[in-house]
N, C-alpha and C positions, 0 to 999 in steps of 0.2 A: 683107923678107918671104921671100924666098930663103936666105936665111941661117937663117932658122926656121924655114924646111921640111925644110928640110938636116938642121938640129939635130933633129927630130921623126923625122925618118927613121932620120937614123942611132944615134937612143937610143928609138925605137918600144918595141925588148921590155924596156928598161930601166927605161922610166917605165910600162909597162905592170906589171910585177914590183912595184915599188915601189908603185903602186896597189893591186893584188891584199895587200899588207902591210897598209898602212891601212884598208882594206875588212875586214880576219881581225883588224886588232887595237881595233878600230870594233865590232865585233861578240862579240869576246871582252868590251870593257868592258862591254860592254851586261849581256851577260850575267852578268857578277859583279855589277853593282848590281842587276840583279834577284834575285839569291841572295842576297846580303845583304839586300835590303829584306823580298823574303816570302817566302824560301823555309829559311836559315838560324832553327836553333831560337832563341829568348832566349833570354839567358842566366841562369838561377835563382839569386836571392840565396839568398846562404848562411844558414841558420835560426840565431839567436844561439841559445847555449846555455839551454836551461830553467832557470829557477829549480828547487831542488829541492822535492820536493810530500813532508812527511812524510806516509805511510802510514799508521802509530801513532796510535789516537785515543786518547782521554784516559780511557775504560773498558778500554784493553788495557793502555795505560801505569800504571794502577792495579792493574790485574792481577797485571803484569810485577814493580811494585814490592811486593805482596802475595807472592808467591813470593819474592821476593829475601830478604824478612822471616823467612820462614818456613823458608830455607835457614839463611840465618846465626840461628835459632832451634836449628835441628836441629842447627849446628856448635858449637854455644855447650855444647850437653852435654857434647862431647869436648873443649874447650880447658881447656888446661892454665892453675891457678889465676894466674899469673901473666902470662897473658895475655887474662881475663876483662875487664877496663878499656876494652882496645883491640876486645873485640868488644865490648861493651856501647853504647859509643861508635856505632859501626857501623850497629848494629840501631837505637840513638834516631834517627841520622841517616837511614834508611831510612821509622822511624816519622815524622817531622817532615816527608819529602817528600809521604809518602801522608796526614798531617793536613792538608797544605795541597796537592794533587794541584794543583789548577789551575795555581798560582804553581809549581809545579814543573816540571810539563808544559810550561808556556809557557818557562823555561829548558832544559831538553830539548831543545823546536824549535831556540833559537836554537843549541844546543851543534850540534844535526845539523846544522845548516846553516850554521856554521862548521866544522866537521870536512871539509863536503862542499867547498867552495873549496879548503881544502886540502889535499883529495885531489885533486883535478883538477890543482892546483898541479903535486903532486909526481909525480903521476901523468901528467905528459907527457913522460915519459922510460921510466916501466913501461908506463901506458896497458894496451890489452886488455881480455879480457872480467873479470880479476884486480879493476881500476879500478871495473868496472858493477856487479861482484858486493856489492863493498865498500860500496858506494854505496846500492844494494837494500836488503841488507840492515838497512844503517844505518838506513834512513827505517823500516824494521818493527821497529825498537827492538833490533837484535840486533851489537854490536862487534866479534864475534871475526872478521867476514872483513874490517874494518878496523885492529883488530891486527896481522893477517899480515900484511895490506900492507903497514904501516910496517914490519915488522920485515924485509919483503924490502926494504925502501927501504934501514935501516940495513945490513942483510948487502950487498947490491949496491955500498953509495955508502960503503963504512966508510973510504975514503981523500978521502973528501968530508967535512970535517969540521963545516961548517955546516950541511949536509944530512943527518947522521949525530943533527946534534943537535936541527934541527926531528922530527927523526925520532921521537928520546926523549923531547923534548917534545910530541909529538902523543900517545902513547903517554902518558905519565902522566898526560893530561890525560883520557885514554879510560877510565886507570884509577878515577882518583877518579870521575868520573862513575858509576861501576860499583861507587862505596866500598869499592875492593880499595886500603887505603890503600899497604899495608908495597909494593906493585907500583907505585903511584905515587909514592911515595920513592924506590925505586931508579932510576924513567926521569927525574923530574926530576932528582936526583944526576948519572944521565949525562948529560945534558946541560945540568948545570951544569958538570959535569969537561971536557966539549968547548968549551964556552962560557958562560963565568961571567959572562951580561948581568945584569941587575934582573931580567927577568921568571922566568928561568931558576930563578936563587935564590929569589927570595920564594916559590914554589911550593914548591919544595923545602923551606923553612922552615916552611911551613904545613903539609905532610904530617906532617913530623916536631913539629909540636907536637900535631897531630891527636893523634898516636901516643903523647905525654907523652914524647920523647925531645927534653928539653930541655937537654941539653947541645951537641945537636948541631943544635938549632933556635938556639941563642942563637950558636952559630956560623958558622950561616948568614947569620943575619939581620944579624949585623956586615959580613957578606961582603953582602949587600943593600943595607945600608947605605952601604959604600963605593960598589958599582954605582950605586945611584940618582943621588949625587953625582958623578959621574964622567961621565953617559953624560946626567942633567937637569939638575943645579943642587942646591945647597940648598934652592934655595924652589920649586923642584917638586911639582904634585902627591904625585909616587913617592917623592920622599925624605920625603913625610909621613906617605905608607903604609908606609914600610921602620922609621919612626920608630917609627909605631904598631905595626906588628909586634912587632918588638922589645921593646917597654914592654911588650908581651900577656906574652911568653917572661918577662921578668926577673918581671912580676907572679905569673905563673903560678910561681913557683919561692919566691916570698914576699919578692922584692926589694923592696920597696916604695919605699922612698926611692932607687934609681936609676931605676927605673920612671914617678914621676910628671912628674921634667923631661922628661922624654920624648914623657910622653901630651900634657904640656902643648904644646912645644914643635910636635907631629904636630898637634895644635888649631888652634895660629895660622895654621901653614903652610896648611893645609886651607882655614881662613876665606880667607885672601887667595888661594888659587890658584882655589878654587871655590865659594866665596859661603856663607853663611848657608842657602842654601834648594837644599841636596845632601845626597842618604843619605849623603854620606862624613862631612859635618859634623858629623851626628847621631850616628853610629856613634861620632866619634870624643869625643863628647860623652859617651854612655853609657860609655864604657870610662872616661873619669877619673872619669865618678861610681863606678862600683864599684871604683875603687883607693879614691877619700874613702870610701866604705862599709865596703870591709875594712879599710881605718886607726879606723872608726871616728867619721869625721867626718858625722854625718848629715845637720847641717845644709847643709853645704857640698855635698852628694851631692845632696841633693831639687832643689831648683833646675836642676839639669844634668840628671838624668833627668826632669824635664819638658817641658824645654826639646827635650829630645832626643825625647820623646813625639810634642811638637807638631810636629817638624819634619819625624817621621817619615809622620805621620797627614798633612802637606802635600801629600808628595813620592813617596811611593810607595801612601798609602790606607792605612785600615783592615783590608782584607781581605791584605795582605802580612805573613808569618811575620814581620817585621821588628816590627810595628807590635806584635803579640802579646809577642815579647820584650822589649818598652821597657818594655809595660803590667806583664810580670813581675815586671820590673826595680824598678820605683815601688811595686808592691807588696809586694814584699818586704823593703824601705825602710820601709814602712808599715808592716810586719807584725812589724818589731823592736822588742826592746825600748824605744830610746833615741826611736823612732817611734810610740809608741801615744798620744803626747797627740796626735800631728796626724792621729788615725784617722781625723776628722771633713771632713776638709779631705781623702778620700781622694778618686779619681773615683766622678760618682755610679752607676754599673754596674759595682759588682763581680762579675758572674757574667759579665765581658768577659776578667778575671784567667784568663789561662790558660795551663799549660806548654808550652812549645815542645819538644816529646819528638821 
């Protein structure tokens, strides 16, 4: 007991001290878990990005494409005789959106609201209010301040060569939306010349046949051809679209006999990659009935443009431009010569026949 009073005495302000620690550090914990429990703000989840809300209703979008008509009306007085084809073209494709506004509209949204991802995409590197403008605008049906943007993406990133070339592919893609073809030619070109993938090319191939420049559509689409092979397979989907492509150009030029192994060959592939009961089926059905049609063969033609009717009337409705063009297709089969004995066996509402302008 001596020895512990000893000890107590002689470390008195020692274990005193050290009390007075634990007592201040006793009292500090206290008061951090009372700050942490109710006195420290929550912390606020971060808001996912909004979906984008198009603005654009379907009476302004009609509008929009009513003036667009009526510009390339007013341009068409001044274009030169040689280039009458390429705007004619133009104005039916303008007229065909505004005959079926709805099916139009509703690819519109989905166009804005792919463009819009990949603005945000590329725009996390420009971002700013450049980004929001482009974006606004967009949903109000208006592309030139998503133009710029891409074309500042391209000037900014021009030693970026994949990003150079979504760049020129965003951009052609803004253009034909816009049916300023010969400008969607030259973005999908550049960014076929930075990066010669399938999707790249095949676009590019389709502007330029748009445009009847089919020498340089059928060289494309050899160059698509090789891509789809190279980057899906032969028995790919894409390689049956590059197929079909292709056979469109060689048809369109009066190739006929290279043309049909082709459409044929884009048929098979199509059935086995995506069934009997796909627009692409149909599509690809209708296109070898009008090679037998322009050979001539009408028998063999009827059959396929029926087939391609019904399959169309399945899979996307009656009310899709699509369905309207099968219907043309079969009647105008019907309405030839080599076709008048099977008048009777036409569909029975002919006042359904109607142009897709």
């Amino acid at each position: 007991m001596e020895e512990i009073e000893q000890f107590f005495i002689e470390y008195e302000k020692t274990l005193i001290g050290l009390v007075a620690i634990a007592t201040l550090v006793g009292f500090a914990w206290a008061a951090i878990m009372v700050y942490v429990k109710f006195i420290k703000p929550k912390d606020i989840p971060s808001k996912a990005t909004p979906e984008p809300t198009v603005k654009m209703t379907l009476d302004q979008f009609e509008a929009r494409t009513q003036a667009k008509i009526d510009h390339a009306l007013a341009e068409r007085d001044a274009t030169a005789p040689e280039n009458l084809t390429l705007k004619n073209a133009q104005i039916a494709t303008l007229r065909d959106r505004l005959a079926n506004a709805e099916q139009s509209f509703a690819e519109q949204l989905e166009f804005v609201a792919d463009l819009e991802k990949r603005l945000d995409r590329e725009g996390n590197t420009a971002g700013g209010d450049a980004l929001q403008n482009a974006k606004d605008a967009l949903e109000a049906g208006d592309t030139k301040a998503a133009r710029k943007f891409f074309k500042n993406i391209k000037a900014e990133k021009a030693l970026d060569v994949d990003a150079s070339a979504r760049a020129s592919f965003a951009l052609g893609e803004i253009a034909e939306q816009d049916v300023r073809w010969k400008d969607a030619f030259e973005h999908y070109q550049e960014a076929s010349r930075l990066k010669p993938c399938f999707d790249h090319l095949i676009h590019a191939q389709n502007m330029a046949l748009n445009m009847a420049d089919y020498q340089v559509a059928q060289s494309l689409g050899q160059d698509a051809l090789d891509a789809a092979e190279l980057e899906f397979g032969r028995n790919s989907e894409q390689y049956g679209t590059a197929l079909n492509d292709h056979a469109v150009t060689l048809k369109s030029t009066g190739r006929f006999k290279e043309a049909e192994p082709l459409f044929r060959q884009a048929l098979e592939i199509t059935q086995q990659a995506l069934g009997e009961e796909h627009p692409d089926f149909g599509t690809r059905l209708n296109n070898l009935a009008g090679l037998l049609e322009n050979t001539g063969r009408f028998e063999e033609a009827e059959p396929l443009y029926r087939q391609a009717l019904e399959i169309t009337q399945r899979t996307l409705g009656e009310a899709h431009p699509s369905f309207g063009t099968r219907l043309n297709n079969l009647a105008g089969l019907l309405e030839a010569p080599a076709g008048l004995i099977r008048q009777s066996r036409c569909i029975a509402k002919p006042s359904i026949f109607w142009k897709n302008h």
